[in-house]
N, C-alpha and C positions, 0 to 999 in steps of 0.2 A: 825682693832684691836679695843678693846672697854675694858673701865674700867665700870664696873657694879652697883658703891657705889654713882651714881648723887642721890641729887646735893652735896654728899660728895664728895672728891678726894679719903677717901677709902685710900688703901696701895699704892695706884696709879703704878702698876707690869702691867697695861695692858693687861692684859693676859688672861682678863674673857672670850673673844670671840674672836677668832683669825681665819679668813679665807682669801682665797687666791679665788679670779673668776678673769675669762675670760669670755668674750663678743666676738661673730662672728655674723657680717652678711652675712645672704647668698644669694646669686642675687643680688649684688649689683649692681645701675644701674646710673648713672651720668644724671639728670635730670633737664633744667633750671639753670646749674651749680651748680647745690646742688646731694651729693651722696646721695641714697634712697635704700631701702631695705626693702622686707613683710617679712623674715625669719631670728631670731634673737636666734642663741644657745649661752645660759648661761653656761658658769660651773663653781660649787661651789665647794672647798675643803675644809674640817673643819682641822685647825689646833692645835689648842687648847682652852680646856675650864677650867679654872682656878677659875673661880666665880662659886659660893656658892648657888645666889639668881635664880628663876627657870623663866628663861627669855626665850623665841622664837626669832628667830630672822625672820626676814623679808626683802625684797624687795622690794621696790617699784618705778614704772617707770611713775614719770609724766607727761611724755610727751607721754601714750598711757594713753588713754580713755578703761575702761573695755569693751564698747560695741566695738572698733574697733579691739576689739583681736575675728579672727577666733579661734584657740584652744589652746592650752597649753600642752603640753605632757612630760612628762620624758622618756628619748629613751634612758638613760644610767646608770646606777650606779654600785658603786665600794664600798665594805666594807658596804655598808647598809642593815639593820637588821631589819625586814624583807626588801627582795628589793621592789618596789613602781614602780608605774608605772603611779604615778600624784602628783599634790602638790594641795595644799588648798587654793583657793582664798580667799582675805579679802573684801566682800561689801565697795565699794567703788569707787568714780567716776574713778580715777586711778588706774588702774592695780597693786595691793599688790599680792605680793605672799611666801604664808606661806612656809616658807622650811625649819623647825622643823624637819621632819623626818633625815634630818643629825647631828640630836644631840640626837637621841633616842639609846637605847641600844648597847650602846658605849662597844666596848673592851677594858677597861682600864687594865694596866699591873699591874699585882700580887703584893698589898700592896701599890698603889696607891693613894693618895685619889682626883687629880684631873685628866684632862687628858693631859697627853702632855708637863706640864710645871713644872715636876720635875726630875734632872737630872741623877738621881735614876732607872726614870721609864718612859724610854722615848717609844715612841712609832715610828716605823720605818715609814719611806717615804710612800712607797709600802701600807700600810696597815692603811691610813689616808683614811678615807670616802669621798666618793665623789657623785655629783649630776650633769649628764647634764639634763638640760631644752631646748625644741623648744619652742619659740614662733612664730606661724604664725599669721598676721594681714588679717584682711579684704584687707587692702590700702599699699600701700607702704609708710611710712614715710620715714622722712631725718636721716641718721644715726647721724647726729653730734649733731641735736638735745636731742635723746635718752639718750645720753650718757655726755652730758654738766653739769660741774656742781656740782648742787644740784638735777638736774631730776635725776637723778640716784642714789638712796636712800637706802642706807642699815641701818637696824636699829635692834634694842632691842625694844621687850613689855615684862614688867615684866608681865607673869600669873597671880598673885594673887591681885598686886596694878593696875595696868595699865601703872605705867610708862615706859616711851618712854625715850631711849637714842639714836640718831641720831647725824651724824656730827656737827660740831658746825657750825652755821651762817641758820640751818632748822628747820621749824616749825614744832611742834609736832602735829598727827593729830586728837588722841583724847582726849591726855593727859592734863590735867587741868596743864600748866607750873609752876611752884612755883614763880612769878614774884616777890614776895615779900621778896624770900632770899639776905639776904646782901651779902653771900660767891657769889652771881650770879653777872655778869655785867646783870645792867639793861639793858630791854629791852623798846624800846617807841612802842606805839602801835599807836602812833600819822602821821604817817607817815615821821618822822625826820629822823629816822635811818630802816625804814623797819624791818626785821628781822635779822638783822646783828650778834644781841648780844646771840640768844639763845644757851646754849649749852658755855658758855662759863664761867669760874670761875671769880673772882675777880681781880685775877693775871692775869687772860687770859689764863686761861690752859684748854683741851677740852678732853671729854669722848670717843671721837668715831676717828679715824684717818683712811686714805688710802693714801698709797705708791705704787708706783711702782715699779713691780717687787717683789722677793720673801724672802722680808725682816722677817730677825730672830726678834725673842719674846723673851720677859722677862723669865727669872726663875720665878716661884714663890716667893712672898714678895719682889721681887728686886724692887727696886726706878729706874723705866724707863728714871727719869734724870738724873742717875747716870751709867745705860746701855749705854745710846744713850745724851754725852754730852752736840750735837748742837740740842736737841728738843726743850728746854726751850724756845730758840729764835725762833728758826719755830715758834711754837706755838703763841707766843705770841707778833708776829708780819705777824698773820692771816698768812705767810708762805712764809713773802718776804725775811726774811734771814735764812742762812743755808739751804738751799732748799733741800741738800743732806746729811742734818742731818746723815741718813740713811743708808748711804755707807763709812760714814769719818773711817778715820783708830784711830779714839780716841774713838771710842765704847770700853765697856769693854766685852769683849768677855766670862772672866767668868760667867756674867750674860745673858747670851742670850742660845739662843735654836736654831739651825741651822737644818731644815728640812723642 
């Protein structure tokens, strides 16, 4: 889920970017006690887009090198207009992959105005866009690597600006950071704190989040800490308390979106 308004907090509803993936590998093989794997399917599902400003969203897997990727293919899709049968690489040492074509000519439902996150105008399970991705590799890498972390990168680039929203504690890659906003926890470049602070508000509040499992979204204009109670402290204790923000039975269910 991603709020769109950095380094505003915006109406902070969450709801500008909301998708759901799964990761499989396939041949997995137990190697030197590390599991490894050359064949890696993605799948992406768009759930909602709620934001205004004309952003892509992206991929990125740090821990593959663009020359160890043998090819890239799309071998599946669902509700995409026109269907695709690849996605667009981003030049770059890391493997980025542009996967835009799941937010291109959207069925939005009759009177609308975003998708998916008004309860007016909701849009069925079934008929939510989808993208699988093969990656096969030259080598076989370590799966736990791929998948640690911050190696595993989903983000926003705004089109028109270039900004970059990415989870909080990642560095942006081509985005000039606003380091000199006061609403931002500083960041040291000194190597004190590494990159610890980017992506992070004043309060300690962050633009980009992943949950496990297939947690509901904001309504439209709803106050997401007013949806989801115990996020405030997630948040803002980098996600050592309330870890299940996300499932507590003190959500406010009128505000969320269930699909």
């Amino acid at each position: 889920m991603f709020e769109d308004q950095f380094p505003s907090l915006g109406d902070y509803d969450f709801n500008d970017f909301v998708v759901n993936y799964k990761v499989q590998f396939q041949g997995i093989k137990k190697v030197d006690k590390k599991y490894t794997a050359q064949y890696i399917q993605i799948g992406l599902r768009l759930k909602a887009i709620g934001g205004i400003f004309p952003y892509s969203p992206y991929l990125r897997l740090k821990e593959i090198d663009s020359d160890e990727v043998e090819s890239i293919e799309v071998y599946e899709t669902k509700n995409v207009i026109p269907a695709i049968d690849g996605v667009e690489l981003v030049p770059n040492k890391h493997l980025i992959i542009d996967y835009s074509p799941l937010i291109k000519n959207l069925a939005k439902p009759a009177g609308s105005q975003y998708y998916n996150t008004e309860k007016n105008a909701l849009v069925a399970t079934s008929d939510l866009p989808e993208i699988n991705i093969l990656i096969t590799l030259k080598k076989r890498k370590e799966v736990k690597e791929i998948l640690e972390g911050d190696e595993f990168d989903l983000y926003l680039k705004r089109n028109d600006s270039g900004t970059e929203i990415h989870m909080n504690g990642i560095e942006p890659i081509t985005y000039q950071y606003p380091f000199n906003d006061k609403n931002l926890l500083p960041v040291y470049t000194n190597g004190d704190e590494e990159d610890d602070n980017y992506y992070f508000s004043a309060g300690r509040l962050i633009w980009g989040l992943r949950v496990p499992g297939n947690a509901a979204h904001a309504i439209e204009k709803a106050n997401f800490l007013e949806a989801y109670k115990g996020f405030a402290k997630w948040a803002q204790s980098s996600g050592k308390n309330e870890q299940n923000w996300y499932n507590q039975g003190n959500a406010d269910k009128s505000l969320l979106i269930h699909n």
